[in-house]
Short mmCIF file of the C-alpha atoms (twelve columns), coordinates in Angstrom:
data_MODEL
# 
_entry.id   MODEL 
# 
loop_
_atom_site.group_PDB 
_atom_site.id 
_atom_site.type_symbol 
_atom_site.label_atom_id 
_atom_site.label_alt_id 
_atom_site.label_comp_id 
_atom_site.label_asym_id 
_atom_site.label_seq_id 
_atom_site.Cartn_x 
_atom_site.Cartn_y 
_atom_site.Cartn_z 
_atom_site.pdbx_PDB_model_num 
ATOM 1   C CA . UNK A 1   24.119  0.132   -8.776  1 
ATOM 2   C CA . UNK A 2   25.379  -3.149  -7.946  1 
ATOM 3   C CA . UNK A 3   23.652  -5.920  -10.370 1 
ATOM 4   C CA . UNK A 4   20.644  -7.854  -8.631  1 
ATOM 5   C CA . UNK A 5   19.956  -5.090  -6.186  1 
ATOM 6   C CA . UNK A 6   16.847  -3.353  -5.935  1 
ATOM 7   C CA . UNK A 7   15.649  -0.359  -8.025  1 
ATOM 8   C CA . UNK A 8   13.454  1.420   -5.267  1 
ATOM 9   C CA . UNK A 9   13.907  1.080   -1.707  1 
ATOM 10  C CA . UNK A 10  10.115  0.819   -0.304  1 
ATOM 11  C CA . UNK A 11  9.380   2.669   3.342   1 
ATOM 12  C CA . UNK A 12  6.104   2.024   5.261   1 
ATOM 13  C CA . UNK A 13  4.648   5.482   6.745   1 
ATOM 14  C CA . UNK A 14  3.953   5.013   10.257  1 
ATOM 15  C CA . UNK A 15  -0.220  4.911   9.340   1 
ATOM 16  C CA . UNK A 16  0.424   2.257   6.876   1 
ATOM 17  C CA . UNK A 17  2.515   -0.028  9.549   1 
ATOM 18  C CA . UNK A 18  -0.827  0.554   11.738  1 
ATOM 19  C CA . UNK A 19  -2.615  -0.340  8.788   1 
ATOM 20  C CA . UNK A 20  -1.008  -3.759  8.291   1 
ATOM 21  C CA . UNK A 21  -0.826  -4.228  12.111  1 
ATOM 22  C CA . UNK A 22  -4.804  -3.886  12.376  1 
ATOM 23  C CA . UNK A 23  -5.512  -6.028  9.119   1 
ATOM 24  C CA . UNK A 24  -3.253  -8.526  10.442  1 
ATOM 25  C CA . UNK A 25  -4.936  -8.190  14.092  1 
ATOM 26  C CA . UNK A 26  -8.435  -8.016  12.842  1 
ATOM 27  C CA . UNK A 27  -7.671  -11.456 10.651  1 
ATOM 28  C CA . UNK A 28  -6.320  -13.174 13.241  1 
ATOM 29  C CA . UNK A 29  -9.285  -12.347 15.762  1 
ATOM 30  C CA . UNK A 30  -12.153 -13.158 13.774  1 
ATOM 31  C CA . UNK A 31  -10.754 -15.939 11.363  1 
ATOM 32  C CA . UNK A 32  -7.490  -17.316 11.982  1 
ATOM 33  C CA . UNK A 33  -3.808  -16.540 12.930  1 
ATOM 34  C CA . UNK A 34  -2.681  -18.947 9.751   1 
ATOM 35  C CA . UNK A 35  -4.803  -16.735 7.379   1 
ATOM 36  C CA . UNK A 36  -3.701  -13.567 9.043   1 
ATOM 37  C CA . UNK A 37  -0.144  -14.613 8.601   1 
ATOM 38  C CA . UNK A 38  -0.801  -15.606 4.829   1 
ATOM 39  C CA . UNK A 39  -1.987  -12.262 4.354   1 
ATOM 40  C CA . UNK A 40  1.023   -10.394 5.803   1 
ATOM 41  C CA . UNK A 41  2.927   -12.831 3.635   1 
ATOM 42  C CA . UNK A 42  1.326   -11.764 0.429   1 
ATOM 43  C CA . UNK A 43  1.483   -8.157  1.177   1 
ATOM 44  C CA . UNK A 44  5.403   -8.408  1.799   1 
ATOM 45  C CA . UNK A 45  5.605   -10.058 -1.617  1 
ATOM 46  C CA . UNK A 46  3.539   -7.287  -2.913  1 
ATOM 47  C CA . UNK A 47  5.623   -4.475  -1.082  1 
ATOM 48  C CA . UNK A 48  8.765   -6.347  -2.804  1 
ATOM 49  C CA . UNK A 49  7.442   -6.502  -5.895  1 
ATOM 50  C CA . UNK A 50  7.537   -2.523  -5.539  1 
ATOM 51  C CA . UNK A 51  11.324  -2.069  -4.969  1 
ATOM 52  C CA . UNK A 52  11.711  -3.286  -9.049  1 
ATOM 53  C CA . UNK A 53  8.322   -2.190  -10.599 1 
ATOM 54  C CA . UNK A 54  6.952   0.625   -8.556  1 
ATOM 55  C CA . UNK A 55  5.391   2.914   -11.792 1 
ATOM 56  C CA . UNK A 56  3.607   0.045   -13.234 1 
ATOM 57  C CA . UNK A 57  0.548   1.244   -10.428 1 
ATOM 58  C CA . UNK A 58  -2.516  2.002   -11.579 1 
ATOM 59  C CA . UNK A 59  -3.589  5.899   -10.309 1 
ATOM 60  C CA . UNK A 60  -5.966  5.784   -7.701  1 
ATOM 61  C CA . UNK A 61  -9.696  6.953   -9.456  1 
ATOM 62  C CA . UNK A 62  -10.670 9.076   -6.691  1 
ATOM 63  C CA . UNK A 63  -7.443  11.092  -6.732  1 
ATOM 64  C CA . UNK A 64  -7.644  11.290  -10.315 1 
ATOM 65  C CA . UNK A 65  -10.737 12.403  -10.501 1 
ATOM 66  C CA . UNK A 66  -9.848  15.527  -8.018  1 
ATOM 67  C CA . UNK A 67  -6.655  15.949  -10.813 1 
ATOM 68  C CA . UNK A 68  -4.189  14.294  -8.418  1 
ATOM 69  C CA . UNK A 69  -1.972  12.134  -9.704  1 
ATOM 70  C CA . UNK A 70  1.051   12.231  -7.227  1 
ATOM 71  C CA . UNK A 71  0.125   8.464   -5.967  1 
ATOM 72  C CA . UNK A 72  -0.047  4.867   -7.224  1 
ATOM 73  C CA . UNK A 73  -1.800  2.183   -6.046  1 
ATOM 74  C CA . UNK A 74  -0.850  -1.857  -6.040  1 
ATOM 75  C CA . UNK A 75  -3.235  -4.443  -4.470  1 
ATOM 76  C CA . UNK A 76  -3.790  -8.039  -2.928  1 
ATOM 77  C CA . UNK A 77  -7.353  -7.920  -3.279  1 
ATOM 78  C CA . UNK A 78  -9.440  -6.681  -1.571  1 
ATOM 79  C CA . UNK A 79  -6.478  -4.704  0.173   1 
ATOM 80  C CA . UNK A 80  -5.356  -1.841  -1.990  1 
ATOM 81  C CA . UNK A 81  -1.677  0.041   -1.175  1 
ATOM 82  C CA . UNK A 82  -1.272  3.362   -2.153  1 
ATOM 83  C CA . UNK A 83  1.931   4.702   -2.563  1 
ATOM 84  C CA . UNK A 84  4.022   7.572   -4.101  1 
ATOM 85  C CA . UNK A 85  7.646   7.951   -5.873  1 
ATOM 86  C CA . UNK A 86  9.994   10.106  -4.904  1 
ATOM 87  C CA . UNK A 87  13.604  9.059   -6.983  1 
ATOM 88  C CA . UNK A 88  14.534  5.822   -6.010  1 
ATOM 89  C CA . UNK A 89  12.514  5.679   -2.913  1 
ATOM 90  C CA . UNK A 90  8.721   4.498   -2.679  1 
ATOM 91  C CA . UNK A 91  6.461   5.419   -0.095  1 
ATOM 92  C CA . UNK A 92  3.808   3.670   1.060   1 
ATOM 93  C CA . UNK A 93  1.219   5.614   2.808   1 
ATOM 94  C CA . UNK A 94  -2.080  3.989   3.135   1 
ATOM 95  C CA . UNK A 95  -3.070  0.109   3.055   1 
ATOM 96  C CA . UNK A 96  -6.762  -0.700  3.018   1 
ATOM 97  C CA . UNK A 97  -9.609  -2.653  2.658   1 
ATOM 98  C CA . UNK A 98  -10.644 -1.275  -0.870  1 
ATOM 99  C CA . UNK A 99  -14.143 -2.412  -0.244  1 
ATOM 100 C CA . UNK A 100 -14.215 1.159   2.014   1 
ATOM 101 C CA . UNK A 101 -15.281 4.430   0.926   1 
ATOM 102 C CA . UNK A 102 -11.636 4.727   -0.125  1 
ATOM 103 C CA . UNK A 103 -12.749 8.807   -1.019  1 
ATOM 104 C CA . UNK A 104 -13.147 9.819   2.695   1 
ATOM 105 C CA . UNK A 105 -10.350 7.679   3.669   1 
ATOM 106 C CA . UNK A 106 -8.009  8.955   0.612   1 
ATOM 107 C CA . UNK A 107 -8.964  12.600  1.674   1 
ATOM 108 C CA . UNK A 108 -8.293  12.217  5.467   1 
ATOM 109 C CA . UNK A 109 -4.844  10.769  5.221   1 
ATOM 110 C CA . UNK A 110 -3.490  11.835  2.150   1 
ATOM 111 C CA . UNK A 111 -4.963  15.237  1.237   1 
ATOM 112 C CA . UNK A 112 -4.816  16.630  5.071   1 
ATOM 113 C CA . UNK A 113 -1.581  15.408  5.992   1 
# 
């Protein structure tokens, strides 16, 4: 590994690029296009962050409390990304509003995929 480069190379699934896509749309609709953008900005930074600390992630409590612990989770409040490691590659696979019933949500795109 070449020094300076990235651990972890960090992939959006294609729900979590919808995710972002809506919480970006949904900001810029009903507040403003600035604050939409500053969102997307801190969620990049976020995402980055991931490439050189991915397993510092706290375990998402309702997974763990069904005895899954195959994801992580990272947030920009309220907006909580959960993700899962797979050798040098991290996956992110859901980003919401963690103000949600994140169990429901958890279950129907993680545990029925």
């Amino acid at each position: 590994m070449v020094a300076g480069s990235p651990e972890f190379e960090v992939l959006l699934t294609d729900g979590a690029e919808q995710d972002l896509e809506s919480i970006y749309d949904y900001i810029a609709e009903y507040d403003s296009i600035a604050n939409a953008q500053y969102v997307l900005d801190r969620m990049s930074q976020v995402v980055e962050s991931l490439t050189h600390f991915p397993h510092r992630g706290s375990y998402p409590k309702e997974l763990v409390e069904l005895g899954i612990k195959a994801y992580r989770q990272t947030s920009f409040k309220p907006y909580r990304l959960i993700y899962s490691i797979t050798d040098n590659q991290v996956l992110i696979h859901l980003i919401a509003d963690g103000r949600r019933n994140m169990s429901s949500l958890l279950e129907r795109r993680l545990l029925n995929a």
